[in-house]
N, C-alpha and C positions, 0 to 999 in steps of 0.2 A: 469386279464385285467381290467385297470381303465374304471370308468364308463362315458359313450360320453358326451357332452354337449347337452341338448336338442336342443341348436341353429342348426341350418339348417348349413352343412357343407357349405364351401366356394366352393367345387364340386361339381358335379353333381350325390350325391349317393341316390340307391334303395336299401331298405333293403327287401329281399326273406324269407317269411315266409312260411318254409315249401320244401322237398326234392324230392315229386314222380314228375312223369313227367313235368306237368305244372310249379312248381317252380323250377328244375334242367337246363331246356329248357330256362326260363326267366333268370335265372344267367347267364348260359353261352352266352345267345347274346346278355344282355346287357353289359357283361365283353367284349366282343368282341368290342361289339362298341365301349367303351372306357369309361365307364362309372365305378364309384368304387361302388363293388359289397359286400354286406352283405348276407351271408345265414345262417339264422338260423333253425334250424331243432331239434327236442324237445327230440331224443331218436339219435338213426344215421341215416347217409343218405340214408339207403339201407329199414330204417325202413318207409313203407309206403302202400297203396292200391296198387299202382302202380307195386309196385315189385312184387305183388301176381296177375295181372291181366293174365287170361288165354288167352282168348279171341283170338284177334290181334286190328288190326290198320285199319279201311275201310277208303278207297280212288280210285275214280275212275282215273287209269293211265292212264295219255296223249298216242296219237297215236296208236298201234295195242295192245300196251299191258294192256289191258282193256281187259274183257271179249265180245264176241259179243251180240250187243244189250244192251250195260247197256252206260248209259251217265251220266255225271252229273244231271242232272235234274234228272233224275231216283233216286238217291242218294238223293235228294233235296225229291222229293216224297212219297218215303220209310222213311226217317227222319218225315216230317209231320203228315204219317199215323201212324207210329208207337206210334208219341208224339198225338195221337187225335186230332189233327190240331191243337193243344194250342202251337205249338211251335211259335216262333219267324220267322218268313220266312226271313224276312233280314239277321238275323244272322244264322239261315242255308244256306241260300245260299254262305255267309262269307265263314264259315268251309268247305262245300262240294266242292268249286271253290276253296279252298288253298288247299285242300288235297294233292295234286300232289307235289305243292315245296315243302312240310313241310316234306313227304319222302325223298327226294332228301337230304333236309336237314340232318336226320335222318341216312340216309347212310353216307353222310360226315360225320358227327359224330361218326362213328364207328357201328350203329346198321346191325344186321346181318339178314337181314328178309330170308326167308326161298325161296329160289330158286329150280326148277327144273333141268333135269339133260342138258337143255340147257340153264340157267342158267337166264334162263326169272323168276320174281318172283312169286311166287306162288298165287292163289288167292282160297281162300274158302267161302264155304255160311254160311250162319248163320241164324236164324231163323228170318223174318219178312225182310229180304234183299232180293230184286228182282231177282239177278245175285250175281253169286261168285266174290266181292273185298275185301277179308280182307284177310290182310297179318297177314304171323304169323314169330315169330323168333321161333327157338328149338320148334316149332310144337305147344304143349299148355302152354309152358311160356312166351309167347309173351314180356308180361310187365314187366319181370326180365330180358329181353333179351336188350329193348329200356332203361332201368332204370340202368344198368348196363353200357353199354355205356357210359352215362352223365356222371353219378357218374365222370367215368374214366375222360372223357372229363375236368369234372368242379375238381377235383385234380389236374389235368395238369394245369388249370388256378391259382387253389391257390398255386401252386407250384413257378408260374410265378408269384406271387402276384396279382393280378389279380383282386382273390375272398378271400374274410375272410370267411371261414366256420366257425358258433358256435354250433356245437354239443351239445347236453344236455341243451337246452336253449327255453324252454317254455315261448312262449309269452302271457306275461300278459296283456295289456295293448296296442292298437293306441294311440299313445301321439298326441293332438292336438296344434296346435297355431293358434288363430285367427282363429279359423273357417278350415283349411288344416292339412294337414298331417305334423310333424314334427318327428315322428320317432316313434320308439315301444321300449316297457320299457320286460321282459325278468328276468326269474328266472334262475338261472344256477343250477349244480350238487350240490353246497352247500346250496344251498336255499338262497342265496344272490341276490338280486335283481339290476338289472343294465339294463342302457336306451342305445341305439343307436338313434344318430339321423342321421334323412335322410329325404331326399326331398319327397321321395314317397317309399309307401310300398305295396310290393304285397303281397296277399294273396294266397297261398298253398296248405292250410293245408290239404285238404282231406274232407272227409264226417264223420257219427257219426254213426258207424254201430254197435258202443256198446252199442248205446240206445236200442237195441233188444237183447232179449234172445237168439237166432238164426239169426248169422248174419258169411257172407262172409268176415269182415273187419278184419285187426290185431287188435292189443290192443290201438293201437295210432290214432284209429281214431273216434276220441271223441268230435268233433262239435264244437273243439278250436276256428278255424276261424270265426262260425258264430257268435258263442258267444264274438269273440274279438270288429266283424264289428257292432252287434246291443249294443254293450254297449259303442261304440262310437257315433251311431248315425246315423249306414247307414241305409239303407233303404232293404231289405230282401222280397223275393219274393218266391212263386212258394212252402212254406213248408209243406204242406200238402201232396207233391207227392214223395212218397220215393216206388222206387223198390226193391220187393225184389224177388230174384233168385232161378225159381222155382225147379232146379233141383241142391238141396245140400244136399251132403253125412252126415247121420245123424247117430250119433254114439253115445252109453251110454260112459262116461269116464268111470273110475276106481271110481270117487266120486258118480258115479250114475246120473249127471246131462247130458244132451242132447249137445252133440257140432255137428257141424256143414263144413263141407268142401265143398268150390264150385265144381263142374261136370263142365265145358265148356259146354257151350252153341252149339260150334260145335260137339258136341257127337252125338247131334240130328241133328246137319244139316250134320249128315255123316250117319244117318239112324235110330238111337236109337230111342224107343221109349219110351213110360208112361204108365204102367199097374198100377190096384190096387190090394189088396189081394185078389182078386178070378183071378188073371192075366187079366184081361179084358181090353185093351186098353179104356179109359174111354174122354179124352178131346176133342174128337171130339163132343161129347155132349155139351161142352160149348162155343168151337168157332172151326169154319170152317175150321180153319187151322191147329187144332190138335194141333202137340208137334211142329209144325213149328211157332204158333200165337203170338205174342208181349209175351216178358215174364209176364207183368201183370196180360195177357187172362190167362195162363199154370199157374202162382203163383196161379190166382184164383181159378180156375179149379181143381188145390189140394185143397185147404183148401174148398171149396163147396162141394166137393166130400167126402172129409170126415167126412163133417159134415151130410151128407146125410144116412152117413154109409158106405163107401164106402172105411175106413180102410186106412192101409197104404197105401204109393204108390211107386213104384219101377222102376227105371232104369232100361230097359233093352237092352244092345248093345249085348247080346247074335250072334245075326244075323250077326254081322259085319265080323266076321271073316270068315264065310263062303261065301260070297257076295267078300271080296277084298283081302282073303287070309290069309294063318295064319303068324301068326304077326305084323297084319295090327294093331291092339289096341296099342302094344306096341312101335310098329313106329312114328303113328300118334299121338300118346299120352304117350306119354314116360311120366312125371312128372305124370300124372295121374293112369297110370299105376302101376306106384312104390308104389302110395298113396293106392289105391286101395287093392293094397297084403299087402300093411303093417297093414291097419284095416283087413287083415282075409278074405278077396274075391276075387277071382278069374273072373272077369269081362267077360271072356271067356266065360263062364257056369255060373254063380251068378248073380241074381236080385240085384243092387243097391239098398237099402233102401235109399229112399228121400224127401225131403219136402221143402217148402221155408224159405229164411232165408235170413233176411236186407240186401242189395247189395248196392244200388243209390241213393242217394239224390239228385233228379232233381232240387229240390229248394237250393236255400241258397242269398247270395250276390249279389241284384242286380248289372247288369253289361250294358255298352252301348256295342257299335259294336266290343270297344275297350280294354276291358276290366274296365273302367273306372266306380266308384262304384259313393253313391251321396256324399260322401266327397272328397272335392278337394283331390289328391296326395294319394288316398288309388283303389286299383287295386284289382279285384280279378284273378285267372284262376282255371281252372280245377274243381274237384267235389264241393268244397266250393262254386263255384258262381255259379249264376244262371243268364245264359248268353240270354236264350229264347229257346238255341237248342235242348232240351230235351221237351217243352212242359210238358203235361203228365206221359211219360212214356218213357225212352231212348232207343232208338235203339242199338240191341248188335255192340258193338265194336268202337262205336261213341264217347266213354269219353276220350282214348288217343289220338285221333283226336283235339278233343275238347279242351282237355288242353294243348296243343301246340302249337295249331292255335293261342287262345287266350293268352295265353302268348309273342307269338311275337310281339301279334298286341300291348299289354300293351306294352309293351317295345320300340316298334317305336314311338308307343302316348307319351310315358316318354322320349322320347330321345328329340323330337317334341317342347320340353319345349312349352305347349300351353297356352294361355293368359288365356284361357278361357276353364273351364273344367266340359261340360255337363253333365255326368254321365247318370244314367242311362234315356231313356226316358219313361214316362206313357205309359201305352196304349192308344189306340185312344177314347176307352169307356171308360164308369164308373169303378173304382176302389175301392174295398172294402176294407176299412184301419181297421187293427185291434190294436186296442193299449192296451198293453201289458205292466203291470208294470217292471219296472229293477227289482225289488226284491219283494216278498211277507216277507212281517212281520207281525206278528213274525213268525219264524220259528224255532221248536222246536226239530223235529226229526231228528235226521241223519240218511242218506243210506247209503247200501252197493250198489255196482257197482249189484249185481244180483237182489236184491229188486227193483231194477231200471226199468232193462232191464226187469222183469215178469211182470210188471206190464204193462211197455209199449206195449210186444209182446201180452197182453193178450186185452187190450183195443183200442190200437191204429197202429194192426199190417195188415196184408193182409185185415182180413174185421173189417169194427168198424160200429158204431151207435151212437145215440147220448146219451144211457145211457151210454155206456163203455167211449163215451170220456169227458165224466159229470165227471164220476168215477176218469179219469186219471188225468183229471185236480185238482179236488179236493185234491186228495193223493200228486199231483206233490209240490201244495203248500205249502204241510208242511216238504217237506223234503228241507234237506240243506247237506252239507260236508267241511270237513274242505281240503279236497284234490280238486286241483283248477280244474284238471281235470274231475272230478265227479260233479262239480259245474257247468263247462260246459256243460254238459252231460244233469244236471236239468234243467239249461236254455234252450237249445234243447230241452227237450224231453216239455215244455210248449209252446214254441214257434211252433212247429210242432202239437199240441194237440187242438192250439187255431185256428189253420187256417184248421186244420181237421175239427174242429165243426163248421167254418165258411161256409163252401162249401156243400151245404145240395142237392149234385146232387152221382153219380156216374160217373166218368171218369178217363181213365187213371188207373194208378196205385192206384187212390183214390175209395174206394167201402164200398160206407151206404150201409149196410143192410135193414137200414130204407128208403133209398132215392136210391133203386135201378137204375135206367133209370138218365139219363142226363137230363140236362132242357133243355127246347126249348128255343134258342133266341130270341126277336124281330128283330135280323139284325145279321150280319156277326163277329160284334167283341163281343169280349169272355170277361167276367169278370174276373180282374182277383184278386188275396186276395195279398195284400203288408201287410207287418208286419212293425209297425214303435216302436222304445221307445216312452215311454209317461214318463218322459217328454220327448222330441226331445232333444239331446246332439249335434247335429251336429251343430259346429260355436263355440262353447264354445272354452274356453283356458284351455290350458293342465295346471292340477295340479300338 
């Protein structure tokens, strides 16, 4: 394929960087509208977080099919408590009042969420959810269920011309003009490098859950997009708060090194509980809610627990089967169930060994209501941007939501051709701007992708200080790679390193050992830490 002309097509085209929910969603309704679609996607389309999400989809449904007594607002609620109130209330209230079309949507597209046998949709609880709304497809594959779908959907479009899909095509590069977006430049399978230009580009990508040692994410989710949006110039928020998932199946490989498999989160909200090695149900010692409290409360609760002495710690859904019958684990949980007997246990009778392991990156690309980043015609959605709805700490089941919602809204604001394009707004207080060299020089050592991730999971994971994140920073400096994705990765893992040492409180999924307790405000609004390049690139012309 010849390479584009940086100039701005004479149409109206978005180029889509990135394939899980959020950018398969933004293709297809901006092809729908009429708009000429680019999707780029760095591995294939199926490769993503999304596709491994167990979870489901919360949304409170219009009319009787809602649970009794759960409302929107209630969802509005639950979101804020769960994020420490640091989330965004404008923009929860956005996603919890869309939740309902953006289903509706979702079944036109083909997703098959999980119905009963009168054919009402199902709804389950999840931990830190008031009322059961979260919809699942195939039970705990929810997010290969919705990601499958699309896929199908946006083929059909390129089928029809529609969408250009680029497979195997790692974004390197926002190409600026004047100050806006003019397109993304892209390495393909031969190492050949080639530009698309476009009016506006969304961001995708996903999160960077290889920056840890133990982490929930595939191999592809490596902090591409934040590192694409801050070496262009955007403005980056919220990096300090990465969740991580405190009930993952923790396994020796064959190499001897620790991997890591998610458990659903509804394992516990269908009864399982959290022993350590003397069986002792243990987390209700650290929050009132047990193995039901925000995942940050339960991630912490392990690793405090164990630091205590308190040893490993174990899933146990033992009980389940005698409570809803036998073969209730392997119904409800089919995918996990398979997973399960293949590492060697029998979840019936056997203690899960488990621990926390990198899941969420609440922070990333600032965004307005609209997905709208601070460079004119650059968009983010889903784990990559940081929209406000997350706050602190995500609520389960809230990130396919999330990245749907804000994909449409991008897409109406790009369709909108606006004069004027806001981007993200300040807080109403003071904001703590950390600036952040583009590159440290010299740099002399190179990493490997594990050196990486031990250092990060060791300094800058569940709980840190400010010696360990002294530590990380220092070591982060002097590493480099000649692999661009490892590159990214370093950029992450400094970027998230610097806005950890900047926040010298505990909240949320962020926890100093030295700055246990939260600060007290003088008033209602929350500080918040923005990450900017120093120097500032946004406005520059594309090279």
């Amino acid at each position: 394929m010849p390479a584009v002309s940086l100039g701005r097509p004479s149409g109206r085209r978005l180029a889509v960087v990135g394939s899980g929910a959020a950018g398969l969603f933004a293709a297809i309704s901006a092809a729908e509208a009429g708009a000429d679609v680019v999707l780029l996607t760095k591995a294939t389309l199926a490769d993503s977080n999304s596709m491994l999400a167990q979870g489901g989809f919360s949304a409170v449904l219009p009319g009787g099919q809602h649970a009794p007594g759960d409302s929107i607002e209630r969802h509005v609620a639950d979101t804020m408590s769960a994020g420490a109130q640091l989330g965004t209330r404008a923009a929860v209230e956005v996603m919890c009042r869309r939740a309902a079309s953006v289903v509706e949507s979702l079944l036109a597209h083909g997703v098959a969420f999980d119905r009963g046998p009168d054919g009402r949709l199902l709804l389950g609880l999840e931990a830190a959810h008031s009322f059961p709304r979260i919809l699942h497809a195939g039970g705990d594959a929810s997010g290969a269920g919705i990601t499958r779908a699309l896929i199908s959907r946006v083929r059909g479009l390129e089928s029809e011309g529609r969408v250009e899909i680029l497979e195997g095509a790692l974004a390197t590069e926002i190409l600026l003009d004047s100050g806006a977006v003019a397109g993304v430049e892209y390495v393909c399978g031969t190492g050949a490098r080639r530009r698309v230009g476009a009016n506006a580009v969304l961001l995708a990508t996903g999160g960077a859950g290889q920056l840890f040692a133990q982490t929930t994410n595939p191999s592809v989710a490596t902090g591409d997009g934040v590192a694409l949006a801050f070496r262009a110039g955007a403005l980056l928020r919220d990096l300090e708060f990465y969740q991580f998932h405190p009930t993952a199946l923790q396994l020796r490989a064959d190499d001897g090194t620790l991997r890591s498999s998610l458990i659903s989160e509804a394992v516990r909200g269908e009864g399982a509980v959290i022993r350590d090695a003397s069986g002792s149900r243990f987390v209700e010692e650290y929050h009132p809610l047990g193995e039901l409290a925000p995942r940050d409360a339960v991630s912490r609760a392990l690793a405090l627990h164990r630091r205590a002495g308190g040893g490993q710690a174990y899933l146990d859904a033992t009980g389940l089967e005698a409570e809803r019958g036998n073969g209730f684990l392997s119904r409800r949980f089919p995918s996990l169930d398979a997973m399960t007997r293949a590492a060697g246990y029998d979840w019936r009778r056997d203690l899960l060994p488990i621990g926390p392991a990198a899941h969420y990156w609440m922070g990333g690309v600032a965004t307005d209501l609209d997905g709208a980043t601070s460079i004119p015609g650059l968009y983010a959605a889903g784990e990559v941007a940081c929209t406000g709805v997350h706050g602190a700490n995500r609520l389960a089941s809230n990130s396919l939501l999330e990245g749907v919602v804000f994909a449409a809204r991008a897409v109406e604001h790009f369709r909108a051709e606006p004069s004027h394009w806001a981007g993200p707004a300040q807080n109403a207080g003071a904001a703590l701007t950390i600036e952040v060299g583009a590159e440290a020089a010299p740099r002399s050592h190179a990493t490997s992708r594990p050196e990486l991730a031990a250092l990060m999971e060791r300094d800058a994971g569940v709980l840190r200080d400010a010696e360990g994140l002294g530590r990380a920073r220092a070591a982060l400096a002097n590493l480099s790679s000649e692999d661009p994705e490892t590159e990214n990765l370093i950029l992450a893992g400094k970027l998230l390193v610097a806005a950890a040492a900047a926040r010298e409180e505990s909240v949320g999924a962020h926890f100093r050992l030295d700055f246990p307790v939260r600060r007290s405000r003088d008033g209602a609004v929350e500080v918040s830490i923005d990450v900017v390049r120093q120097p500032v690139l946004a406005g520059r012309n594309a090279s």
